[in-house]
N, C-alpha and C positions, 0 to 999 in steps of 0.2 A: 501679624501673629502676636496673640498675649500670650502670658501667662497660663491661660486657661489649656490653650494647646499644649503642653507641656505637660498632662496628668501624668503621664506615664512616670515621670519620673518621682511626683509628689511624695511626700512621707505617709501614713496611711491616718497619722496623728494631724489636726491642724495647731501647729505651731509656730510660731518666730523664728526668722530662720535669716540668713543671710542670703544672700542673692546677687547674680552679675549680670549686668547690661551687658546685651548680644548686640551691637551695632552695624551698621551698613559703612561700608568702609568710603561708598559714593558718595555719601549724604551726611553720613554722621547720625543721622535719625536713627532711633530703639525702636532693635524688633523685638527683642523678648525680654523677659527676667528668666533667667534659670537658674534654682536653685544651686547654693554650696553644700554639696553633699555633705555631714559629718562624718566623723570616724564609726559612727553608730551604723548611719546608713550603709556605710560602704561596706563595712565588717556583716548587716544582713543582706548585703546583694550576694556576697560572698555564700555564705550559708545556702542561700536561696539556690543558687548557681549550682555547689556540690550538693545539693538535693536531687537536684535533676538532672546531669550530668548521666548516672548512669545508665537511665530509661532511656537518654537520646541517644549514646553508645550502643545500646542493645537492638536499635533500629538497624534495619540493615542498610547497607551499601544505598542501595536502590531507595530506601526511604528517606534518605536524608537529604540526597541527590535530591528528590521530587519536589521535598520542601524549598530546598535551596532553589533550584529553576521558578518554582510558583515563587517566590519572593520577588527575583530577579526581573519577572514579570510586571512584579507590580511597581517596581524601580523603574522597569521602562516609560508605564504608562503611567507613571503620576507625575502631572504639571505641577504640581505644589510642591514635590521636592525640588524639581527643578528650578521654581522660583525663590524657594529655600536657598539654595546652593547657589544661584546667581547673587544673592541679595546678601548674603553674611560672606563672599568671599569678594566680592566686586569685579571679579572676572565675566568676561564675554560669555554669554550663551553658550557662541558655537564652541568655545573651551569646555562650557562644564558639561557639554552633551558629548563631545568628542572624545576627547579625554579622562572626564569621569563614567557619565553612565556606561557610555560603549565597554571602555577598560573594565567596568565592573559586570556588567552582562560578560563581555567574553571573558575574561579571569571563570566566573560561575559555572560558565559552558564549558569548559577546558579541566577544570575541577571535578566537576559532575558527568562527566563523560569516561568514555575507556580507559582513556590514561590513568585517574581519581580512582575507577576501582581496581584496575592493575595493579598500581602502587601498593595500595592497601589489602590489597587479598593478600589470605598466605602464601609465603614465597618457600618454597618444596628446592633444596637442593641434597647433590649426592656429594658427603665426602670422598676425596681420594684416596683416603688410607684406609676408608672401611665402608666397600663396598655394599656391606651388608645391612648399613643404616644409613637414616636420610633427615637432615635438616631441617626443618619447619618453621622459616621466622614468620613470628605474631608479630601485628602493629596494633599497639593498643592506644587511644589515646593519653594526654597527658593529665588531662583533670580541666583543672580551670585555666586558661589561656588568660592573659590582661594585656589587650590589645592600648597601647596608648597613640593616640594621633597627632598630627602637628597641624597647624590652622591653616596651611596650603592647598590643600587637598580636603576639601571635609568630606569627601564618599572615598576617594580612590584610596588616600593613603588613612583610612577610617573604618569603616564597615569594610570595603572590599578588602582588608587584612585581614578580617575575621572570618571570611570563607575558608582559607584552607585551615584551620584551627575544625572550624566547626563541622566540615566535611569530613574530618578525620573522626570524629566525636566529639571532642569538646565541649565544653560549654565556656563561653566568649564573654566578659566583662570590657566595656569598649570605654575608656577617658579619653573624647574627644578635645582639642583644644578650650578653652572658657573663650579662644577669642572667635571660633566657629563649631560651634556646638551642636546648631537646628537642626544640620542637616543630618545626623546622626541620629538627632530622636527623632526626627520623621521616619527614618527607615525603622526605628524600632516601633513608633507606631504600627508601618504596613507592616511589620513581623506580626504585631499583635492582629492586627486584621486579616492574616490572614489565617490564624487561629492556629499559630504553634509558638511550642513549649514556650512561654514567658521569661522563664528564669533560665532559659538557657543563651540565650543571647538578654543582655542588659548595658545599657547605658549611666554611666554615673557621670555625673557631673562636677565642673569645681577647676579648682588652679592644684599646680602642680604638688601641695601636701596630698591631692586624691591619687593622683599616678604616681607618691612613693609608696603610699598604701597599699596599690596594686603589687610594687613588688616586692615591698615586705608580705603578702599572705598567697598572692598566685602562684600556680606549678609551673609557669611558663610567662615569659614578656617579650611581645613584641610591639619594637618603639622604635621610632623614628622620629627624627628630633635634631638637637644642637649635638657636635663635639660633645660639649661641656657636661650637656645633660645626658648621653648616652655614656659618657664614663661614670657620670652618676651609679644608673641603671645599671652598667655590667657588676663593678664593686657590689654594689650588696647583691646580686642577684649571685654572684662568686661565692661570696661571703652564705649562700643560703644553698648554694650547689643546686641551682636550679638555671634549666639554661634559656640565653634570652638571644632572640635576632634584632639586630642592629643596625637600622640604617641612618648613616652621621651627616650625609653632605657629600658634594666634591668641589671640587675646582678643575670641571673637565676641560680638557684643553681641546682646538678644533686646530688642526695643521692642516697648510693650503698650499700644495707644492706648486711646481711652476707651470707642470702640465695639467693640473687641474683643471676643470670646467668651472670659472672664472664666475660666472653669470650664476649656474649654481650654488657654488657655493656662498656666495654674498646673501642670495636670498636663505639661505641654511642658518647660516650665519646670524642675518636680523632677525630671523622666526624664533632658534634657539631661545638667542640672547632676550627676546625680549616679549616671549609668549606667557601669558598669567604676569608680566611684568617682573617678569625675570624669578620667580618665585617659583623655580622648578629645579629639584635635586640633579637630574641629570643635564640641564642645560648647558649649551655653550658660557663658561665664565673666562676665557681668553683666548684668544686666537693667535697663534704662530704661523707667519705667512712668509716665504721666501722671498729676500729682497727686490728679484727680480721684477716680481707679478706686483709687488706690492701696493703701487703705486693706484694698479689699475681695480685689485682687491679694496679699494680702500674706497675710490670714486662709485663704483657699484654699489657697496653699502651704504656710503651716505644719498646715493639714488634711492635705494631701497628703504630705507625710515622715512624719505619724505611723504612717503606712499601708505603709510601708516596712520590709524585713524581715530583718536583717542576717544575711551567713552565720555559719554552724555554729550556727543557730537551726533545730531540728523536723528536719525531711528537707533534709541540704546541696545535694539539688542543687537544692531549688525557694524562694530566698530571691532579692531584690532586688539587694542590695548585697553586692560583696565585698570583699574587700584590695586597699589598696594594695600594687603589685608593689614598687615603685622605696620603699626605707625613707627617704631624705631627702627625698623629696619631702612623707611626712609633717611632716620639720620646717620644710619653707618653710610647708606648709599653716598650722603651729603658730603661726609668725611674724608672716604675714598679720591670723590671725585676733585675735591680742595687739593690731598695731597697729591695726588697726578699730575695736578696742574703746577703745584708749586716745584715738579720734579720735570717738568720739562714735557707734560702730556699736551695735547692737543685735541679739544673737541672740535668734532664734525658734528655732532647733534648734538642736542639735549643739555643736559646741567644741573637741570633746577626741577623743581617740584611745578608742574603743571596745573593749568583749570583752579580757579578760584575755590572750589567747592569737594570734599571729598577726598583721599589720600593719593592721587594722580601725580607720576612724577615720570618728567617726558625721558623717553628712549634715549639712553645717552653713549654713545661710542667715544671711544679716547685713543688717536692716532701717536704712532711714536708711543707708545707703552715700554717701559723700559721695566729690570727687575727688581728694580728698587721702590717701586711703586707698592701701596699695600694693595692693592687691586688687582695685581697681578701674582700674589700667595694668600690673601684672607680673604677667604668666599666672602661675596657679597650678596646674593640671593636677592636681586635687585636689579634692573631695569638701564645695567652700566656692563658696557662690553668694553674693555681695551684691546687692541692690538699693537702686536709687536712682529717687527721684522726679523730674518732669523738668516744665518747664510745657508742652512742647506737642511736637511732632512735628519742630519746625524745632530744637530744642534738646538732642531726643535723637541727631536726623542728625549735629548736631555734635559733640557728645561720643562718640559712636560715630568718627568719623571722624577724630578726633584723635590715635587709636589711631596704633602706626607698626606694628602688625600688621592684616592686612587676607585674614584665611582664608574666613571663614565668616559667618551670622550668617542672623535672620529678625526681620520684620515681623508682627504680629498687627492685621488692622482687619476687620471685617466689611463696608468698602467693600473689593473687593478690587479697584479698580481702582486707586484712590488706596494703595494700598497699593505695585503694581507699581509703579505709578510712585516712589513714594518708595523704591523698593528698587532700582531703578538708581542711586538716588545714592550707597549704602552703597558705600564703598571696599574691598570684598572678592569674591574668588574666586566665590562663591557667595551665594546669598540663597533663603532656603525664606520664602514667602508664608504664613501661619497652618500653619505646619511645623517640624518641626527633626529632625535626621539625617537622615531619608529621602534628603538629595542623594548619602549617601555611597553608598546603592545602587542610586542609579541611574547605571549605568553607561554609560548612553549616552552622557552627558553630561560634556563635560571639567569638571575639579574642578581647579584650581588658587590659588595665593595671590598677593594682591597686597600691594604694598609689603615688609616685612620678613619675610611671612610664604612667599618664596620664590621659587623660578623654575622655570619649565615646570610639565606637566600631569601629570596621571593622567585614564583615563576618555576615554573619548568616540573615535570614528577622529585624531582630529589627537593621539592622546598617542604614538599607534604611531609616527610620521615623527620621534619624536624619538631613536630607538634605530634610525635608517637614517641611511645617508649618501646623501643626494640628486644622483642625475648624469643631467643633460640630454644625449641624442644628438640633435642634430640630422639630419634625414634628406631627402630628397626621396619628395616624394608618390611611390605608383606611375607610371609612366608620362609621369610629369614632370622627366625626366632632361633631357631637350632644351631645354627653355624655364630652368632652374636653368642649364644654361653658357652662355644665352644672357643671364641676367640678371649672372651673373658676368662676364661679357664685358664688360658695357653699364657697371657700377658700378665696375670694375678698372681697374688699371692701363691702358694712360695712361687719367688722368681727360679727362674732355671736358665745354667749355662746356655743349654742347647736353644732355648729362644732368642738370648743375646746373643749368639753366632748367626743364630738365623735373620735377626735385623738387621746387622751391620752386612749381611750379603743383601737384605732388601735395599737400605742405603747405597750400597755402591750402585745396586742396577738402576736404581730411580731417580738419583742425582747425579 
């Protein structure tokens, strides 16, 4: 891929311009240069955007649906995104096919279907105090949406953010990470091939002065990111009264009772922990396992990573594990795993950065995990599972919940009653029952975080109303014109005793 691939994003001037190397995280080798957006550029994508904004609003339900489906199509069927996406994040095929395109076809299908126009049509309700009129809430879009993405995900948590934005109306501004960017202008390519509105989905490019850009000038930000940088993002978007969805991270926790299905969960466990190389928001990042089992929990997982098959091993696309994209995330991994050990941890696997060639750092488990460890409270987002023994159920609940992040996590018990029930108590977004990842694709379902770990949803009809600005018209039923001037009569100007005697007997009999 050069530069040349890349027009879309170009200045329409040829100019001097700064530019970042897109790299292969496996290799190290340059795939692209893409432009540093200016404040110029970015201020006319903006422009560009609220131009056409309204025309795509004005399509109906069904039109916008059509286009989204015929895009989603062509996401399915183009190998060159896909080699795109394998190649600027260093993950396994069968991840970015699994996990991304699938997640992003069904997200589409789920949006653009019954549900998507349910949501959005107007919603006709009858007040109880005044039978004679009726509610009509309108969803109107927001304007311009400024989707920012993080370099883990470059389709799922990238472009596929920007469907429920744009299904609602919108028009979608996407600052994809600078450290995985392609895959994002290729889809804004096949946007443009497939011959809709331009300026209403747009790509800019650059480090993060371009996504504060986004929220200093968009009606809407949805970012997904660090802590650090998503407290960024909330403050001024506060400061500008414009509201933003949030997703920050977790540290989800996996509790493995004593009757749990043992064999299961280990393999949950090493999949979690150590799929994309550990570079997934809702992943297993600690496991709390009942002293009991533990022993036996512990022997199955380090079975299970040996069975594990790291890339540029035999045939690159059919391996387990790939690179880390983000390179300093290997050295927090590095840190972690120092102070573990200097605190009394114990590796079963791994440790060290793997393969001579490429950001490869092997599957590392750390037995005897204790809470003094920073691996066991500072997400690591990296390729390092600890566990810790726990006495019972009521003391995993607590140290699980002690967390000040609160995304994710599951429960393992072969009662699975008592299981649900101890899964309402977890402080987080979501809770899978003898599962783990499956919530992220199931779309029906809203997916959000609780405590530090963010604000607003994704998923499910209530994520759509947050990319709409909500307006109630009050109306009169049909036919109920008459008896409506006759109640504004009775309750108006001049007020009269005999009305307020006649409330306070409606109040007694209604309350």
């Amino acid at each position: 891929m050069s530069t040349a691939d890349l027009s879309l994003v170009q200045p329409a001037a040829s100019v001097a311009r700064l530019s970042i190397s897109v790299r292969n995280p496996s290799t190290g080798a340059v795939l692209a240069e893409v432009p540093q957006h200016s404040r110029d550029e970015v201020a006319e994508a903006l422009t560009r955007a609220r131009a056409a904004q309204p025309a795509w609003a004005a399509l109906s339900f069904r039109e916008r649906a059509d286009a989204l489906r015929r895009l989603a199509r062509r996401i399915r069927d183009d190998q060159r995104l896909l080699e795109t996406l394998v190649a600027e994040s260093g993950k396994p095929s069968y991840e970015a096919e699994i996990f991304e395109i699938l997640y992003t076809l069904e997200l589409t299908r789920f949006y653009t279907g019954s549900v998507g126009r349910r949501a959005l049509a107007d919603d006709l309700r009858s007040p109880g105090l005044f039978p004679n009129k009726r509610a009509r809430v309108v969803y109107h879009p927001r304007g311009v949406v400024g989707v920012i993405g993080p370099w883990n995900w470059p389709l799922l948590n990238n472009f596929a953010d920007a469907v429920a934005p744009l299904i609602c109306g919108n028009a979608v501004l996407l600052k994809p990470s600078e450290w995985t960017p392609l895959t994002s202008l290729r889809v804004a390519q096949l946007w443009k091939d497939e011959g809709l509105p331009e300026a209403v989905f747009q790509v800019v490019t650059g480090d993060a002065q371009v996504g504060k850009q986004l929220v200093e000038t968009c009606d809407m930000i949805f970012f997904t990111g660090s802590q650090r940088a998503g407290k960024l993002v909330a403050q001024a978007a506060g400061g500008r009264l414009i509201p933003a969805v949030l997703e920050l991270g977790g540290k989800s926790a996996m509790i493995v009772l004593a009757d749990a299905d043992l064999e299961r969960a280990a393999r949950a466990a090493v999949w979690s922990g150590f799929a994309h190389s550990g570079q997934v928001c809702i992943r297993t990042e600690r496991v709390f396992v009942e002293s009991g089992v533990a022993d036996a929990f512990l022997g199955l997982c380090e079975k299970e990573v040996k069975r594990l098959r790291h890339g540029a091993q035999d045939d690159p696309q059919v391996f387990d594990v790939g690179t880390m994209t983000f390179p300093p995330q290997m050295v927090h991994a590095e840190e972690q795993i120092e102070d573990a050990i200097d605190r009394g941890g114990r590796l079963l696997s791994g440790g060290k950065r793997g393969l001579s060639l490429g950001n490869f750092f092997e599957p590392t488990i750390i037995a005897d995990a204790t809470l003094d460890m920073k691996v066991m409270h500072e997400e690591t987002f990296g390729p390092v599972l600890p566990i810790m023994r726990v006495r019972d159920a009521e003391e995993a609940l607590r140290l699980t919940n002690e967390s000040a992040l609160g995304l994710s996590g599951s429960i393992w018990s072969r009662d699975e009653a008592r299981a649900r029930q101890l899964a309402r108590r977890i402080e987080s977004g979501s809770v899978c029952v003898n599962d783990v990842l499956f919530n992220y694709l199931c779309v029906e379902a809203p997916l959000g975080g609780m405590k530090a770990s963010g604000l607003g949803l994704r998923h499910g009809s209530e994520s759509l109303h947050q990319f709409c600005r909500i307006q109630t018209i009050l109306e009169d039923r049909p036919f109920f014109a008459p008896i409506s001037k006759l109640v504004a009569q009775l309750l108006g100007f001049p007020y009269q005793r005999r009305m307020l005697a006649l409330v306070r007997r409606v109040m007694k009999l209604r309350y």
